[in-house]
C-alpha positions in Angstrom: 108.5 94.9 108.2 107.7 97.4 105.0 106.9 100.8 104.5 105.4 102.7 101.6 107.3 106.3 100.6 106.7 109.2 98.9 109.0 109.4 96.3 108.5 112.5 94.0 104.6 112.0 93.5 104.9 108.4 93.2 104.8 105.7 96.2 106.6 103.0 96.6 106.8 100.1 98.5 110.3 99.1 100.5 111.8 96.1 102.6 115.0 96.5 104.5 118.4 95.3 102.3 115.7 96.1 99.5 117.2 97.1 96.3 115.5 99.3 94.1 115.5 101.8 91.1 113.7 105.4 91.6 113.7 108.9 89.9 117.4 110.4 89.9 118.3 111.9 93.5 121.6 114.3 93.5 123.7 111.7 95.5 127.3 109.7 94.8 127.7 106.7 94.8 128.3 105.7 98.3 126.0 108.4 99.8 123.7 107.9 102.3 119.9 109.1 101.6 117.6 109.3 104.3 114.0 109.8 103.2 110.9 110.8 105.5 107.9 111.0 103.8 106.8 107.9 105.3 103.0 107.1 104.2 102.2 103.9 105.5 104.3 101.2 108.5 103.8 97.5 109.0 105.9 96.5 111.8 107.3 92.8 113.1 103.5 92.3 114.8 102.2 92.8 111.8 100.3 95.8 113.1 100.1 99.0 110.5 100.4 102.6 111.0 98.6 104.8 108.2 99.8 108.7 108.3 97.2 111.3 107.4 99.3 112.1 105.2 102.9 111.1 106.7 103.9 109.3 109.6 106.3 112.1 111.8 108.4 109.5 113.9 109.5 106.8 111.3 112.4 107.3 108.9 114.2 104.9 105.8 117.9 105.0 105.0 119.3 104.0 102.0 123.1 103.8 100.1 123.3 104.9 97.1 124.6 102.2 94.8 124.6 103.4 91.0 123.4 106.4 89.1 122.5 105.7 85.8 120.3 105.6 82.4 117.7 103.0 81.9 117.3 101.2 78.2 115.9 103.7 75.6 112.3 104.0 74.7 111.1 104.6 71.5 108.7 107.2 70.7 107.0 107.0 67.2 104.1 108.7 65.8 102.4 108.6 62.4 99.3 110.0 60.9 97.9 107.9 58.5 97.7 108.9 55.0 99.5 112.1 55.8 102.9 111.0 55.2 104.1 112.2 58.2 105.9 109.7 60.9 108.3 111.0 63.7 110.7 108.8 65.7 112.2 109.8 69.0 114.2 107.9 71.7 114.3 108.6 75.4 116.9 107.4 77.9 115.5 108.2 81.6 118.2 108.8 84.7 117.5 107.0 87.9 119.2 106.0 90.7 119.4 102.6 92.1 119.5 102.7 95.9 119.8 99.7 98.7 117.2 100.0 101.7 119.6 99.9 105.1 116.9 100.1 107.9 113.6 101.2 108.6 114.0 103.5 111.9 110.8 103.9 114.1 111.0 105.3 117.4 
């Protein structure tokens, strides 16, 4: 059984005891987060549900495990010829959450 969320403009696709990384959610560590824009459903049977654009009855739960910074990315630009180069890092927060259960009714 998988679903595909909505998470922040980007979809993704989750399993139960799943663990993943996604944008930062205001949680704690520990925290349960419950998330219901539910786009698409395979069940056991192997039959799918596709919302139009969410599917109202089905809900994921997850645990929050760790909130964090990923590894930094370097941004560098140069024009040739110009003498001009510019170097910037970025460190992006997410949070890494654990998929509990997939809850259809």
């Amino acid at each position: 059984m998988y679903a595909v969320i909505d998470l922040s403009g980007k979809q993704q696709r989750v399993e139960k005891n799943e663990i993943i990384r996604i944008e930062k959610v205001s949680k704690n560590i520990g925290d349960e987060v419950e998330f219901d824009k539910i786009m698409m459903l395979q069940d056991e049977n192997g039959e799918v549900k596709i919302g139009t654009p969410y599917l109202n009855d089905i809900k994921v739960t997850a645990k929050v495990l760790a909130q964090d910074r990923a590894k930094k990315i370097i941004v560098f630009k140069k024009k040739r010829r110009k003498s001009y180069t510019k170097t910037q890092g970025h460190r992006q927060y997410y949070t890494e959450i654990k998929i509990q259960d997939i809850i259809s009714k």
